[in-house]
C-alpha positions as a Markdown table, in Angstrom:
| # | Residue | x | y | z |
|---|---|---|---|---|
| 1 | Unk | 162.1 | 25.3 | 0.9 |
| 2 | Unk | 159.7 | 23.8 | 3.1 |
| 3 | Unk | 157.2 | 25.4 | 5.4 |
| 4 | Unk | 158.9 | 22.3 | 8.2 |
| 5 | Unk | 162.2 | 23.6 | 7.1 |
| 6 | Unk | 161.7 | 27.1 | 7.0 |
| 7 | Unk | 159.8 | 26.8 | 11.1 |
| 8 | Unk | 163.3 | 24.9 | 11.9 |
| 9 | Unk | 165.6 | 27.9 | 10.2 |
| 10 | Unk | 163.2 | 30.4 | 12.6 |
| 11 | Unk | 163.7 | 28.0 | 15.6 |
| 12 | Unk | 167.5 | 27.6 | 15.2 |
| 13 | Unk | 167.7 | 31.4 | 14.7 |
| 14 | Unk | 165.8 | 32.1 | 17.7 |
| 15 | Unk | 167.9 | 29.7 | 19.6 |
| 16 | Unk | 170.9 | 31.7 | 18.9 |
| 17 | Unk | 169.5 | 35.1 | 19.8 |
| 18 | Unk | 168.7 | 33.5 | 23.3 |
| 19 | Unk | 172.2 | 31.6 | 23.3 |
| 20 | Unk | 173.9 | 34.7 | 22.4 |
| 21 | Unk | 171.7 | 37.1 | 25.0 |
| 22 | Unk | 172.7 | 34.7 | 27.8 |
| 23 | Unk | 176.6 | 34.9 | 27.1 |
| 24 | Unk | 176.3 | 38.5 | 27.3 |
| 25 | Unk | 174.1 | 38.5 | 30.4 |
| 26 | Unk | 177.2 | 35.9 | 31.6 |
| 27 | Unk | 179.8 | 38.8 | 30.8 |
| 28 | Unk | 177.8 | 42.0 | 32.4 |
| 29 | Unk | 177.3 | 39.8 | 35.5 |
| 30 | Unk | 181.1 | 38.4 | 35.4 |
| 31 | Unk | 182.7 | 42.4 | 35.1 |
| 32 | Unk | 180.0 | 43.6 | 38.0 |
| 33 | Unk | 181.4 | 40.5 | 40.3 |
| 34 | Unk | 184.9 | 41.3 | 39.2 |
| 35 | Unk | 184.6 | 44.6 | 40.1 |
| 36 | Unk | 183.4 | 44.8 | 43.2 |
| 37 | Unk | 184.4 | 41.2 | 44.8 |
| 38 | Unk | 187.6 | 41.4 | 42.8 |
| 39 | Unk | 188.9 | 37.8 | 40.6 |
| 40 | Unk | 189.7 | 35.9 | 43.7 |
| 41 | Unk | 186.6 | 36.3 | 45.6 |
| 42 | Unk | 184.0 | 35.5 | 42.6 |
| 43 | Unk | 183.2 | 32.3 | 41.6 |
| 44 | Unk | 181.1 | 30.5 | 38.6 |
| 45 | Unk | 178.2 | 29.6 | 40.5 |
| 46 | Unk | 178.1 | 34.0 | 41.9 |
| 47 | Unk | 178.6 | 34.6 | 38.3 |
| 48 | Unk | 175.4 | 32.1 | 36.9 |
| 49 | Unk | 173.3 | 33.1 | 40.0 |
| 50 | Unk | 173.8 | 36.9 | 39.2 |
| 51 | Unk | 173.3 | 36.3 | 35.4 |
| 52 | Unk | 170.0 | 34.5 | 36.2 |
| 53 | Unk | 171.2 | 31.1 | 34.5 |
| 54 | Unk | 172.2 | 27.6 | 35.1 |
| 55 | Unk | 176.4 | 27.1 | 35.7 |
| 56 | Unk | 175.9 | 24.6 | 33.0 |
| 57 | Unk | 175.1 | 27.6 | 30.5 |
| 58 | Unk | 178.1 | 29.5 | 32.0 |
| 59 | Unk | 180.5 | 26.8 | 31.6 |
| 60 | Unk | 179.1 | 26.1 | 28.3 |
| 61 | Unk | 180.2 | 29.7 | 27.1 |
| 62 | Unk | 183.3 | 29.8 | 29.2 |
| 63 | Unk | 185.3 | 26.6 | 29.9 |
| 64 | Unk | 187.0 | 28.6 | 33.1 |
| 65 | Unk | 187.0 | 31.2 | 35.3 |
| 66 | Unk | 190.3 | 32.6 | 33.7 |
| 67 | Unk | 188.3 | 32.2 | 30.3 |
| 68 | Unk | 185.5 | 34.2 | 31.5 |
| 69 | Unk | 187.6 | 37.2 | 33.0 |
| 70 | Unk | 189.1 | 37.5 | 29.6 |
| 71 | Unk | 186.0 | 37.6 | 27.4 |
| 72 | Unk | 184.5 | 40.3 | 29.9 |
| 73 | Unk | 187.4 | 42.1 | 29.0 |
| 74 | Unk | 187.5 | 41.5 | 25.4 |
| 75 | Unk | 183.8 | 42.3 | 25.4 |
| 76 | Unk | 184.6 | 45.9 | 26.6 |
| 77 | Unk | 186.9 | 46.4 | 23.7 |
| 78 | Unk | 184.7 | 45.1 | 21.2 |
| 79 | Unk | 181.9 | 47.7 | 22.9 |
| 80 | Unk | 184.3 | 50.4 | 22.5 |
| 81 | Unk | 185.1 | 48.9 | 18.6 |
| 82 | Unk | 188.9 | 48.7 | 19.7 |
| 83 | Unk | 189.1 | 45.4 | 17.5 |
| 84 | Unk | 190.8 | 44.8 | 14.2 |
| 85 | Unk | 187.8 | 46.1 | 12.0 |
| 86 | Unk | 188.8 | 49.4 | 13.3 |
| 87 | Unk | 192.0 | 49.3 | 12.0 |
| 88 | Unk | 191.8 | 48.8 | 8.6 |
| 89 | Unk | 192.5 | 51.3 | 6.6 |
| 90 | Unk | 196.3 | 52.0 | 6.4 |
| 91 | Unk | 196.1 | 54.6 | 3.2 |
| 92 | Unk | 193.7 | 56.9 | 5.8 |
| 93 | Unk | 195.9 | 56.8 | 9.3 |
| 94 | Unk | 194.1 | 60.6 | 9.9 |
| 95 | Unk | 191.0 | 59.3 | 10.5 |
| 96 | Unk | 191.9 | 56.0 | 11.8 |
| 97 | Unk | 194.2 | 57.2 | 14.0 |
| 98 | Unk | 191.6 | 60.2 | 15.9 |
| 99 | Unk | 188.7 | 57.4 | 15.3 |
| 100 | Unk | 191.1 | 55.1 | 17.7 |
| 101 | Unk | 192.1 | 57.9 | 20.1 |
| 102 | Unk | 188.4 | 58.7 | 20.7 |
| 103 | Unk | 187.4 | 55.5 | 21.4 |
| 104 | Unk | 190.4 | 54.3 | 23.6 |
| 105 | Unk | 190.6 | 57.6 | 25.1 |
| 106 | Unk | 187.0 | 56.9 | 26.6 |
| 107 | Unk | 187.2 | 53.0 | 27.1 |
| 108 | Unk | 190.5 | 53.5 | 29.6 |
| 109 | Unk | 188.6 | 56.1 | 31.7 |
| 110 | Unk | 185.5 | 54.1 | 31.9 |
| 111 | Unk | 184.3 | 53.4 | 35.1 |
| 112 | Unk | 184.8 | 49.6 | 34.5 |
| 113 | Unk | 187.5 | 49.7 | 33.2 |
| 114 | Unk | 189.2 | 51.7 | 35.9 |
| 115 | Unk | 187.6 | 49.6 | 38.8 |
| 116 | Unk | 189.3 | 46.7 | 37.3 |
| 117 | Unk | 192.1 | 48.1 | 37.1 |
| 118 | Unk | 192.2 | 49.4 | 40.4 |
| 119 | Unk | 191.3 | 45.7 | 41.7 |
| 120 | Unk | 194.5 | 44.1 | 39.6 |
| 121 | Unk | 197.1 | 46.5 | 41.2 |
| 122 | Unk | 195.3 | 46.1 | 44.5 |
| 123 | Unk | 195.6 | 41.9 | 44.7 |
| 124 | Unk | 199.0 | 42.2 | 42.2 |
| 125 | Unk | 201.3 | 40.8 | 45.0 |
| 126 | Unk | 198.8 | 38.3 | 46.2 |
| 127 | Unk | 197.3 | 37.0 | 42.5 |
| 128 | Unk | 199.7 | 38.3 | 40.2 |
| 129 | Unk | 197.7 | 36.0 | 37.6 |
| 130 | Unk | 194.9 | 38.4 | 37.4 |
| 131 | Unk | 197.4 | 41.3 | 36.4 |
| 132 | Unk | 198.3 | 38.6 | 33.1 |
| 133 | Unk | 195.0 | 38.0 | 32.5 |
| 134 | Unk | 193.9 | 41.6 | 32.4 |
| 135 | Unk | 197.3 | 42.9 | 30.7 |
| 136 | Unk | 197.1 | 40.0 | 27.9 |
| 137 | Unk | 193.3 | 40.5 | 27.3 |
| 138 | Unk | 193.2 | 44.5 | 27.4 |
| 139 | Unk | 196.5 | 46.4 | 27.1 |
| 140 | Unk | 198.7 | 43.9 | 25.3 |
| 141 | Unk | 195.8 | 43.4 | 22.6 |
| 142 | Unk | 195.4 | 46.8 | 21.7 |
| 143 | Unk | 198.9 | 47.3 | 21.6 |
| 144 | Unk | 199.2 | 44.4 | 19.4 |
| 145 | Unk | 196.2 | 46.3 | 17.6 |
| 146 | Unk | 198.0 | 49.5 | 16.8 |
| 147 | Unk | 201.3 | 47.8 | 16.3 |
| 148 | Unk | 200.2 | 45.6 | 13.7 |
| 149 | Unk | 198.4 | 48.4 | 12.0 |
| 150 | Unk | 201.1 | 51.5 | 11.8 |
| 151 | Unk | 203.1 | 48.5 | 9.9 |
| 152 | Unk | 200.9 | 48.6 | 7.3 |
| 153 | Unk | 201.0 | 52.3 | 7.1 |
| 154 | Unk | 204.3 | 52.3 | 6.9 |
| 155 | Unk | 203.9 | 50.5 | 3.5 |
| 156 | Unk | 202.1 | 53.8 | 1.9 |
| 157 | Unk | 205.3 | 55.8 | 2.6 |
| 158 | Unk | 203.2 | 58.9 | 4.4 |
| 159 | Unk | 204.8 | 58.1 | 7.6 |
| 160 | Unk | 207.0 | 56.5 | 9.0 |
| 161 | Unk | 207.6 | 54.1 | 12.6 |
| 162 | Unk | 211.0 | 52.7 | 12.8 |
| 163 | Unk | 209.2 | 50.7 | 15.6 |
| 164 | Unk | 205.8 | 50.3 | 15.8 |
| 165 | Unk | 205.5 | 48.4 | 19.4 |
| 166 | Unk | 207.0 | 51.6 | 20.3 |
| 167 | Unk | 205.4 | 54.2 | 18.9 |
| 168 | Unk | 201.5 | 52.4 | 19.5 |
| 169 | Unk | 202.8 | 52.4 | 23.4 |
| 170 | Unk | 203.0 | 56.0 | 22.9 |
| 171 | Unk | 199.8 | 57.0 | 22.2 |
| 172 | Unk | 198.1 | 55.1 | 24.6 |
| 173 | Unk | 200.5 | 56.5 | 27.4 |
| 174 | Unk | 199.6 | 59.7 | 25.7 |
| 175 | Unk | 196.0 | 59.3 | 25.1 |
| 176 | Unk | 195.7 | 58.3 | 29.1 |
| 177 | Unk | 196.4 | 61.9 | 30.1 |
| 178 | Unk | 196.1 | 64.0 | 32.9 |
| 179 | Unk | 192.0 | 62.6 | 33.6 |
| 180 | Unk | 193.6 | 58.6 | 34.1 |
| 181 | Unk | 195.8 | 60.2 | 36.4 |
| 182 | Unk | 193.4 | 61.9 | 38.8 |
| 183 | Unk | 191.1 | 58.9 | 38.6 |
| 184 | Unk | 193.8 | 56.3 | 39.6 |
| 185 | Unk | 194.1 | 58.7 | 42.9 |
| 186 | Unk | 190.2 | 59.0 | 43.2 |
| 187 | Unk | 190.9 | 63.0 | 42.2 |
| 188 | Unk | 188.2 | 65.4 | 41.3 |
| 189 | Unk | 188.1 | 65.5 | 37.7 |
| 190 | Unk | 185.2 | 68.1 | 36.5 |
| 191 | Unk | 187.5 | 70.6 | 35.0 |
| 192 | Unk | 189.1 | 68.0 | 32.5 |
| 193 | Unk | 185.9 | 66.4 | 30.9 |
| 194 | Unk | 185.1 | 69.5 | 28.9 |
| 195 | Unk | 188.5 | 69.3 | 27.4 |
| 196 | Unk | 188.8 | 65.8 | 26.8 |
| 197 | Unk | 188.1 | 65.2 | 23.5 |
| 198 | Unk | 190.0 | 68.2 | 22.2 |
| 199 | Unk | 192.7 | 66.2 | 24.3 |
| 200 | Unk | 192.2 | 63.3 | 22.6 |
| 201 | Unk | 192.1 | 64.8 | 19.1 |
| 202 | Unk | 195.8 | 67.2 | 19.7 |
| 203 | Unk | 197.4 | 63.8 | 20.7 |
| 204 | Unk | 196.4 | 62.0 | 17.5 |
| 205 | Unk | 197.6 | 65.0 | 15.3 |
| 206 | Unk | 200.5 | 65.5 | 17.2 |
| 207 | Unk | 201.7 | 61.9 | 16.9 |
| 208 | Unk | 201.0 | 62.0 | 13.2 |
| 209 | Unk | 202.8 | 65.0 | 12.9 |
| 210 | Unk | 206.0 | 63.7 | 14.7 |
| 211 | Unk | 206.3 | 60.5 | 12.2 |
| 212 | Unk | 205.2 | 62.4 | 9.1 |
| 213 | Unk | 207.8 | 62.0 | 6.3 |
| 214 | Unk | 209.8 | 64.8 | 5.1 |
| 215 | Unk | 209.0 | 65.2 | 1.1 |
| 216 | Unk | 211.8 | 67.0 | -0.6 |
């Protein structure tokens, strides 16, 4: 290799780190505008003005506005490492399953997350899209998450879930618990966060337990 080639390889490398810092200045900037204008009220050029680059770069990361709201939601799961990688090991559901119930557990209380929220149930009647967006790019992809993976661990014969969409919306009705709850209702909850991750860990063993096969 070349000392020219090997100066473009650092040059082409450096381009991506800047390409790739940019899209996620782009996302931080979309979720803060989201939040607090709500979907409606923010637009591309708020988003590339807040994010400190040209629209060009924002539409060259994000052919929409719909596309952008749904990568800043992604981008929250893949923070929280609620993506496939995480769901892996079907011969291990113990682990995987508290590993998952940690990290959802704290992602749907997160104060993002829950302004969000908040801001798709508030403008539901009026821009029912937004609800899709958010449901298709948050809920309904974990769910497909946890679906797809308790089929495979049905496979190792340990437990059993006659039906998996089910029993993954389950847990994560579970797993929102008592804190979600008080939040939605902008409740005092100091007396729950000391016991939230025991929470978290008695609703993983308890599911577990209540699909664990009988061996006779």
């Amino acid at each position: 290799m070349t000392k020219h080639t090997t100066s473009l390889n650092n040059i082409e490398q450096i381009s991506l780190s800047r390409s790739e810092q940019k899209r996620a200045q782009v996302l931080e900037s979309a979720i803060e505008l989201f939040c607090h204008q709500g979907f409606p009220n923010t637009s591309m050029d708020e988003v590339a003005k807040h994010a400190g680059v040209s629209k060009q770069t924002v539409y060259s990361h994000f052919g929409s506005k719909d596309d952008l709201f749904v990568s800043a939601i992604e981008s929250k799961c893949v923070v929280h490492q609620l993506t496939g990688d995480a769901l892996i090991d079907a011969a291990n559901p113990q682990r995987v399953i508290l590993q998952f119930a940690l990290q959802f557990g704290e992602m749907i209380v997160s104060k993002e997350t829950m302004t969000v929220f908040k801001t798709c149930v508030a403008q539901a009647d009026t821009h029912p899209e937004v609800s899709r967006l958010f449901y298709d790019a948050g809920p309904k992809h974990v769910l497909g998450l946890i679906r797809n993976y308790l089929k495979k661990v049905n496979e190792h014969g340990e437990y059993f879930f006659e039906n998996p969409h089910e029993s993954a919306v389950r847990l994560c009705l579970m797993l929102f618990g008592e804190l979600k709850l008080r939040l939605e209702l902008g409740l005092e909850i100091g007396d729950l966060l000391t016991t939230r991750q025991q929470y978290l860990q008695d609703t993983a063993e308890m599911f577990l337990r209540a699909h664990q096969v009988d061996v006779k």
